[in-house]
C-alpha positions in Angstrom: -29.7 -101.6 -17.5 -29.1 -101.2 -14.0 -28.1 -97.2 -13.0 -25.2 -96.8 -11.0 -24.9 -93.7 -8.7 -22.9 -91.1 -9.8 -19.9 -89.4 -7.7 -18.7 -86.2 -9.3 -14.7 -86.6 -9.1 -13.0 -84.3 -6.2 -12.0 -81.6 -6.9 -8.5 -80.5 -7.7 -6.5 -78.9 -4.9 -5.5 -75.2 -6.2 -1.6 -74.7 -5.8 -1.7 -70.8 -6.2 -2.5 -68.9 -3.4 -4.6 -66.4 -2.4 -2.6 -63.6 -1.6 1.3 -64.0 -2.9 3.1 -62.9 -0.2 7.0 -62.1 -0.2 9.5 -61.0 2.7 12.4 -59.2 2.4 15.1 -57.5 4.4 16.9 -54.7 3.5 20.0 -51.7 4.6 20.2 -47.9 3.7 22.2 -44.9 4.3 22.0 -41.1 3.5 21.7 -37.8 5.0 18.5 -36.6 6.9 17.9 -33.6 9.2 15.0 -34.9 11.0 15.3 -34.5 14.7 18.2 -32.4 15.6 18.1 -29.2 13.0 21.3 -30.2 11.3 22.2 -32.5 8.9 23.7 -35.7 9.7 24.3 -39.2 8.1 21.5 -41.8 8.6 21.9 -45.4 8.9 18.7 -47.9 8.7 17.7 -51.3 8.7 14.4 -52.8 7.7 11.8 -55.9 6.8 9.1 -55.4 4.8 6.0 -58.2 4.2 5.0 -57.1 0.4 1.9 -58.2 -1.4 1.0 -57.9 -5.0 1.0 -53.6 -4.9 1.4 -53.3 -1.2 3.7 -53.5 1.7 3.8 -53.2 5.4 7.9 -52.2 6.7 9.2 -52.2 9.8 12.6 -49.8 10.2 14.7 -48.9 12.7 17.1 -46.0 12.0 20.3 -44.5 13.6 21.6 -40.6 13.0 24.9 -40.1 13.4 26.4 -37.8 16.0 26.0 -33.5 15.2 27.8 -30.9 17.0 26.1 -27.7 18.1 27.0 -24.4 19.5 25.6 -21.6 21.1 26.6 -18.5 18.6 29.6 -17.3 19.3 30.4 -19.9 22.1 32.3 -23.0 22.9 29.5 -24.3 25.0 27.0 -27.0 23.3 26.7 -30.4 22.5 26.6 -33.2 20.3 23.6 -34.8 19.3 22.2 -38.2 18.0 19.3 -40.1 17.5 17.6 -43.8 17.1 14.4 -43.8 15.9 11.6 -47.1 14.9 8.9 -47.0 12.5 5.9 -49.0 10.5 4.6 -48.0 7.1 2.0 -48.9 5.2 2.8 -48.6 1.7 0.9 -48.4 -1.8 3.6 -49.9 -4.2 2.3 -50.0 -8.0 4.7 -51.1 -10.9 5.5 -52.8 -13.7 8.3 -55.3 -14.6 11.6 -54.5 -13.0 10.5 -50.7 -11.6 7.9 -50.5 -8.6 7.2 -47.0 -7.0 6.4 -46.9 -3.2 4.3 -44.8 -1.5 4.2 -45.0 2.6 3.1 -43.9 5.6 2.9 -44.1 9.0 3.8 -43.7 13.0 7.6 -43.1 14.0 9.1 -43.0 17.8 12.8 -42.6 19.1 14.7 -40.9 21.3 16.9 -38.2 20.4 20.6 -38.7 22.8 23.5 -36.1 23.8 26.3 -35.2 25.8 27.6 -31.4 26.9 30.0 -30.0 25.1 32.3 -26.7 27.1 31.0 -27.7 30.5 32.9 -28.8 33.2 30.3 -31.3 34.0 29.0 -32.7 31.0 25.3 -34.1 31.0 23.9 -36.4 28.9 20.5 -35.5 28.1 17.7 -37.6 26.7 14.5 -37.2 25.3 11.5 -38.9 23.5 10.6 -37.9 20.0 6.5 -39.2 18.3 5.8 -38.1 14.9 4.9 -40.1 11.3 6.9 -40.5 8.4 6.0 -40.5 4.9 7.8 -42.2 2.5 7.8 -42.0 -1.5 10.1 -44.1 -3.7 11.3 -46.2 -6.4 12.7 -49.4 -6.5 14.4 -51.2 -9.3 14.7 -55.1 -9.0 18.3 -56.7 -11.1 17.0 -60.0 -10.1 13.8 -62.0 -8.8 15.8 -62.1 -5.3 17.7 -58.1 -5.1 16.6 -54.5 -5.6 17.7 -51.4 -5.2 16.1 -48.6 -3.8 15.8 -44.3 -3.5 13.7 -42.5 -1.1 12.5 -39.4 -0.1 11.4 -39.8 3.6 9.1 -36.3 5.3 8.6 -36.4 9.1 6.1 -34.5 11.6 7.1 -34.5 14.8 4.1 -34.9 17.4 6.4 -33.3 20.6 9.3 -31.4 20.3 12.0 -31.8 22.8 14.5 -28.8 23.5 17.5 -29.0 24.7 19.9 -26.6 26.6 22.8 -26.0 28.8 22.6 -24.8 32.2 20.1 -21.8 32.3 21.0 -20.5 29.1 18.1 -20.3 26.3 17.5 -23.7 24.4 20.5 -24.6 22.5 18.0 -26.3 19.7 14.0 -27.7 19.7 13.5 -30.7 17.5 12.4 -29.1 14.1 8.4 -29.9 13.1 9.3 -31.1 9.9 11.9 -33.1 8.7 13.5 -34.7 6.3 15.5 -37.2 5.1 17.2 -38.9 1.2 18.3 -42.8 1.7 20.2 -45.4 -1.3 19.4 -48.6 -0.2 19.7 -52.0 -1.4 16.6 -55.4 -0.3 17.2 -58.6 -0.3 14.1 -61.0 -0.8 14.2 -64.3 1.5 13.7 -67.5 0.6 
């Protein structure tokens, strides 16, 4: 008999991929006290690029507007900031419940406007530090979540603020901190 060559068949194209990768976009609100030593309502906005136990988010946050006095005075101002970050994050789970661990650099600015003066200012300043991040999320569906975190800051510089010559009126606290509900959406 006459041999034929042999030709081993091709081989299969694999449909799974190497790394799953999702994307998501999500909202959350709460209280922090992270820049400005009082307490204020926090407003954020993210996207976060998740793998199978890890994530990379990208936030930008907004604190609302804080009044503060000099003791015993009318004089002060009110206060707000806008502040961007990027977080790593470990996220381990099972099922429905993931936890999420993160960390990483934070920058903003930290606004205001005189309060008592006859020519109000409206100072400005920068404000570097990290944030780290620890929290749960619950997913209700392959496509929503909802999440609860406990966000710690360290502030790199400090910016003070005061009125006039009169002894600062506050310094941007070194630590800070801040508790955020918030819901994800995962995109298509």
């Amino acid at each position: 008999l006459p041999s034929q060559p042999f030709e081993a068949p091709p081989p299969e194209a694999s449909t799974t991929p190497l790394v799953r990768l999702s994307h998501w976009v999500g909202a959350d609100a709460g209280v922090a006290a992270i820049h400005v030593p009082a307490v204020a309502a926090r407003l954020g906005v993210r996207y976060v690029l998740r793998g199978e136990q890890w994530a990379v988010r990208a936030g930008g946050q907004y604190e609302t507007p804080r009044r503060l006095l000099y003791p015993g005075a009318t004089v002060g101002g009110r206060f707000w900031t806008v502040a961007a970050d990027v977080l790593g994050c470990y996220e381990p789970g099972r099922g429905s419940v993931t936890g999420a661990l993160c960390a990483g650099p934070a920058a903003g600015g930290v606004f205001g406007t005189g309060i008592g003066v006859p020519t109000p200012r409206r100072p400005q300043a920068p404000w570097v530090g990290g944030h780290a991040l620890a929290g749960l999320r619950w997913a209700w569906s392959p496509r929503w979540r909802l999440s609860v975190d406990a966000l710690f800051a360290v502030g790199l510089n400090r910016p003070a603020f005061r009125i006039g010559s009169r002894e600062n009126l506050f310094e941007s606290p070194l630590l800070g901190g801040a508790g955020m509900l918030g819901i994800e959406r995962r995109l298509p």
